[in-house]
C-alpha positions in Angstrom: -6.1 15.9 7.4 -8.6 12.8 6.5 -12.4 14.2 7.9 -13.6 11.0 9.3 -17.4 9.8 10.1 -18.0 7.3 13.0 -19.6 4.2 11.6 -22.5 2.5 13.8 -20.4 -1.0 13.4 -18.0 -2.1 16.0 -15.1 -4.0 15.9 -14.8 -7.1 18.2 -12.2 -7.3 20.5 -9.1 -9.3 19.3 -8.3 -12.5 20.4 -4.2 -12.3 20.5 -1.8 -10.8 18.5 1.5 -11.8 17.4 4.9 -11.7 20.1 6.4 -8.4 19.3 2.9 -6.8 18.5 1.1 -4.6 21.7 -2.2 -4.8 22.5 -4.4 -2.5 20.8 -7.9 -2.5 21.6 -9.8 -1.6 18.1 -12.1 1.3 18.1 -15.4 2.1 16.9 -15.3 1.3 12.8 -14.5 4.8 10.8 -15.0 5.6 7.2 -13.1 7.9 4.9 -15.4 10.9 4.3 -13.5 11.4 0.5 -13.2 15.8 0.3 -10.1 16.6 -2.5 -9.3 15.8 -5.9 -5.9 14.2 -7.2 -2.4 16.3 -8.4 -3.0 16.8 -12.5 0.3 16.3 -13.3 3.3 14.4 -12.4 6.4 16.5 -11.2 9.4 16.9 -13.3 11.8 15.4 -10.6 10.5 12.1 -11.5 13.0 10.7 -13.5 14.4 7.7 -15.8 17.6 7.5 -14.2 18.9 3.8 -13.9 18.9 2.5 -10.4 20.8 -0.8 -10.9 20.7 -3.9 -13.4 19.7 -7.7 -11.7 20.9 -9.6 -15.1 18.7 -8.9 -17.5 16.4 -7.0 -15.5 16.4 -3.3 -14.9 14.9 -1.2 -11.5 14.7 2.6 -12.1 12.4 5.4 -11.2 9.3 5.7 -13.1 9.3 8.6 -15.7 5.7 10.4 -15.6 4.8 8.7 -19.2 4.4 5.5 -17.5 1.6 6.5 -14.9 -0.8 4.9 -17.3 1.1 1.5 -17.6 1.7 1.2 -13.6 -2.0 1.8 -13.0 -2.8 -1.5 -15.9 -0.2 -3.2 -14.0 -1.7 -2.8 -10.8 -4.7 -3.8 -11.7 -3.8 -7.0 -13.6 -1.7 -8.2 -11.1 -1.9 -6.6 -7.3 -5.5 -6.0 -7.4 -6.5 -9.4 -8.1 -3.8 -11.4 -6.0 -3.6 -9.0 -3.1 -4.7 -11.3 0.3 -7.6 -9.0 1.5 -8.5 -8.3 -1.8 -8.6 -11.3 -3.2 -10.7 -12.8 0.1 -13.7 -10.4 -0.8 -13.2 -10.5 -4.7 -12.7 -6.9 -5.2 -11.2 -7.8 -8.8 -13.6 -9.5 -10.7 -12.8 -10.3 -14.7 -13.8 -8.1 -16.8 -14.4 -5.1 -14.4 -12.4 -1.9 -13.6 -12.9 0.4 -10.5 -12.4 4.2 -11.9 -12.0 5.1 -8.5 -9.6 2.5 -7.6 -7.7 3.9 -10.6 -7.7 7.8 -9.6 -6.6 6.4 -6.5 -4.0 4.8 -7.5 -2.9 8.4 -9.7 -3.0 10.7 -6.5 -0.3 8.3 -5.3 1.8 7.9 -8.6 1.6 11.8 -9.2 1.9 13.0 -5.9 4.6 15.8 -5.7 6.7 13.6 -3.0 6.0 10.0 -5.0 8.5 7.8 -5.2 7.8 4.8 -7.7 10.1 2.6 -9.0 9.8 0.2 -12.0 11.6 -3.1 -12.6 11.5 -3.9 -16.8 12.7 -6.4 -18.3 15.1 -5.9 -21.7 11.8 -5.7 -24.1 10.8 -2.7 -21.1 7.9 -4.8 -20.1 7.3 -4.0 -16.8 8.0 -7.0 -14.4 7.5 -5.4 -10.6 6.4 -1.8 -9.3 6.7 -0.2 -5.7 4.6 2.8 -5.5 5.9 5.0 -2.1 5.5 8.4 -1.0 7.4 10.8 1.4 5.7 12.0 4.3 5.5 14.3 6.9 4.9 14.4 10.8 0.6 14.2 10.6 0.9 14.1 6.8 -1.8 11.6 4.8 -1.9 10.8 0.9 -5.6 12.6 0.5 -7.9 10.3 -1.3 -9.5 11.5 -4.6 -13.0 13.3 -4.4 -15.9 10.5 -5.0 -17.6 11.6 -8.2 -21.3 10.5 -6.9 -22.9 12.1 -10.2 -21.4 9.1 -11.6 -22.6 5.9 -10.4 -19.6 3.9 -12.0 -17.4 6.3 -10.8 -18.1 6.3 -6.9 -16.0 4.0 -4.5 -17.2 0.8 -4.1 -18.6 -0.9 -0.8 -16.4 -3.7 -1.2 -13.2 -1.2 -2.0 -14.6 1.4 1.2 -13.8 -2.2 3.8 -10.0 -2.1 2.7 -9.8 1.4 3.0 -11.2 1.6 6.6 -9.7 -1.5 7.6 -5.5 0.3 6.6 -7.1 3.4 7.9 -7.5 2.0 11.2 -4.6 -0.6 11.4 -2.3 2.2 10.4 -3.6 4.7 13.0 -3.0 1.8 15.6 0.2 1.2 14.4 1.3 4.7 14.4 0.2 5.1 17.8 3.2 2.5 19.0 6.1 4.7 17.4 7.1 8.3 18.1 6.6 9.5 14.4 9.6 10.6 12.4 9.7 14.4 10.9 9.9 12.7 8.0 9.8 9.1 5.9 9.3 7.2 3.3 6.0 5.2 3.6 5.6 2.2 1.0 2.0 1.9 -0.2 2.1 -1.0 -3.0 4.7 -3.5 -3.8 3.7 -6.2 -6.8 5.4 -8.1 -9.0 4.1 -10.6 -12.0 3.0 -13.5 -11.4 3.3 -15.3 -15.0 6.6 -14.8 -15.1 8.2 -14.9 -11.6 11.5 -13.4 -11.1 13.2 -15.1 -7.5 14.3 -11.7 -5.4 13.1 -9.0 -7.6 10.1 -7.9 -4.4 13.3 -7.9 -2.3 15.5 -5.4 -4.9 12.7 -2.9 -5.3 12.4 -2.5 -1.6 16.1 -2.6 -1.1 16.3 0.5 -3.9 13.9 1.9 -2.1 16.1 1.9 1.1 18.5 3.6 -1.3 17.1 6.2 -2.4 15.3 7.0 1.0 19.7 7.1 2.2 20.1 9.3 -1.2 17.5 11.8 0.1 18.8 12.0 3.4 15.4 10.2 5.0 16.6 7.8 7.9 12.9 6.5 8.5 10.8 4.5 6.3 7.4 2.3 7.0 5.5 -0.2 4.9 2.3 -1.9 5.6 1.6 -5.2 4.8 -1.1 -7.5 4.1 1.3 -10.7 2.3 2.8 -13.0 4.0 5.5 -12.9 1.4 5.8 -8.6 1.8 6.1 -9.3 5.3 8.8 -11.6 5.0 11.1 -9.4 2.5 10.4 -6.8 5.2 12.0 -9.0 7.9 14.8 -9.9 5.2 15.8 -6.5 5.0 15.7 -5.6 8.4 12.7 -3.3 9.1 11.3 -4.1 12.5 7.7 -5.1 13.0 5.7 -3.0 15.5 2.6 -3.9 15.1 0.6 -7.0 13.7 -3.4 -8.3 13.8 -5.1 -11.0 12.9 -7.5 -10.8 10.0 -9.7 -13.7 12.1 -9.8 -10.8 14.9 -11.0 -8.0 12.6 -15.0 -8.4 12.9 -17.6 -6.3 11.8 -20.9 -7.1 13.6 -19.5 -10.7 14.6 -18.3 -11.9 11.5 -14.4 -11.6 10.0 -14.7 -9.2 7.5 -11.3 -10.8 5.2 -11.4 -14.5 5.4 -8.1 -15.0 3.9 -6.0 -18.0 2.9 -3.2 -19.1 4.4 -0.4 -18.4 5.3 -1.8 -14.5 5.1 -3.2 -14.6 8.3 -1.9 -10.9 9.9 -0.8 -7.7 8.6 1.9 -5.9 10.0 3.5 -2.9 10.1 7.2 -2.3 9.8 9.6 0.4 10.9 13.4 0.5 9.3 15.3 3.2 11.3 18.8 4.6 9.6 
């Protein structure tokens, strides 16, 4: 379990949340207090079996020599474009965030990972979905923060995302009875030089399979895109939970001022 600090900052009380979301009063801001290090090895279960073949495109499950690639691709084209991201300019050109990076490994070489990989027929990679199977009370532990190393330690701008899905996924759990088990979706991205109508929607969808394959009959996914959210609602997960980015305030003032239309994330629940 995630030790967490209290934080003197508070958040303001929301304003109004979407129709099918309850309201959640938000508590006192937390912080991650960052204790273990990442797995140093990807399991062998992590195969390259073909999923299935959109025309020229292929989806499959990532094979543990690719961990390097998906973590470039994440960061060339998530990182930057992301909504909350983008509205406080984690990414800035030219600059990498080693701890963004070994976070990004504890999830791709987690011993229950599930990622999946969409390639095109040179095997560039086109999309990714990076999602994990969880437990009742289980958490993806966060990498230790090397503090030795200044370039190394999490940054202040990177610690605001992380307690703001903290908290909104605590709230959001709290309006489900949680599952024994399911398959929780961390990152969904796709290129955005070379945009390929419906491939956001297949990854998800295989993930949906292979959730059936393994017997798992829950699965969740957080989002902070208004186009996420909307292949969520395509596919027929159910939102039950959503807040305004306008309403999340950190000594009076909104701490992502994002563009529209990203103007909520929600959480979504897709029951078997």
């Amino acid at each position: 379990m995630r030790k967490i600090r209290e934080q003197e900052n508070k958040i303001q009380e929301p304003v109004s949340f979407l129709k099918l979301a309850p309201k959640v009063k938000p508590p006192l801001m937390e912080r991650k207090n960052l204790a273990r290090s990442s797995h140093s090895k990807v399991p062998n279960s992590v195969s390259m079996k073909l999923l299935i073949k959109p025309e020229n495109d292929i989806i499959r499950e990532a094979s543990e020599n690719e961990v390097d690639d998906i973590i470039n691709f994440i960061n060339n084209y998530f990182l930057p474009n992301e909504p909350i991201n983008k509205s406080i300019q984690l990414s800035m050109d030219g600059y990498r965030m080693p701890y963004f990076d070994r976070w990004l490994r504890v999830r791709l070489e987690g011993p229950r990972n599930v990622t999946l990989v969409a390639v095109d027929g040179d095997n560039q990679l086109m999309g990714v979905l990076v999602a994990t199977i969880l437990s009742r009370g289980e958490h993806v532990t966060d990498p230790e923060e090397l503090t030795a190393n200044r370039s190394d330690r999490c940054s202040e701008k990177f610690k605001k995302v992380l307690d703001f899905l903290e908290w909104f996924e605590s709230a959001a759990m709290k309006q489900i009875d949680e599952p024994e088990e399911r398959v929780d979706c961390a990152i969904l991205s796709c290129r955005d030089d070379r945009r390929i109508p419906g491939l956001g929607t297949a990854l998800l969808n295989k993930m949906q399979e292979l959730a059936r394959a393994k017997g798992i009959k829950y699965q969740t996914v957080l989002t902070t895109s208004f186009y996420s959210a909307r292949i969520c609602q395509k596919l027929g997960f159910e939102e039950v939970f959503s807040f305004p980015y306008t309403d999340y305030k950190v000594d009076g003032k909104v701490v992502f001022d994002t563009e529209e239309p990203h103007t909520h994330s929600k959480f979504w629940l897709l029951k078997e």
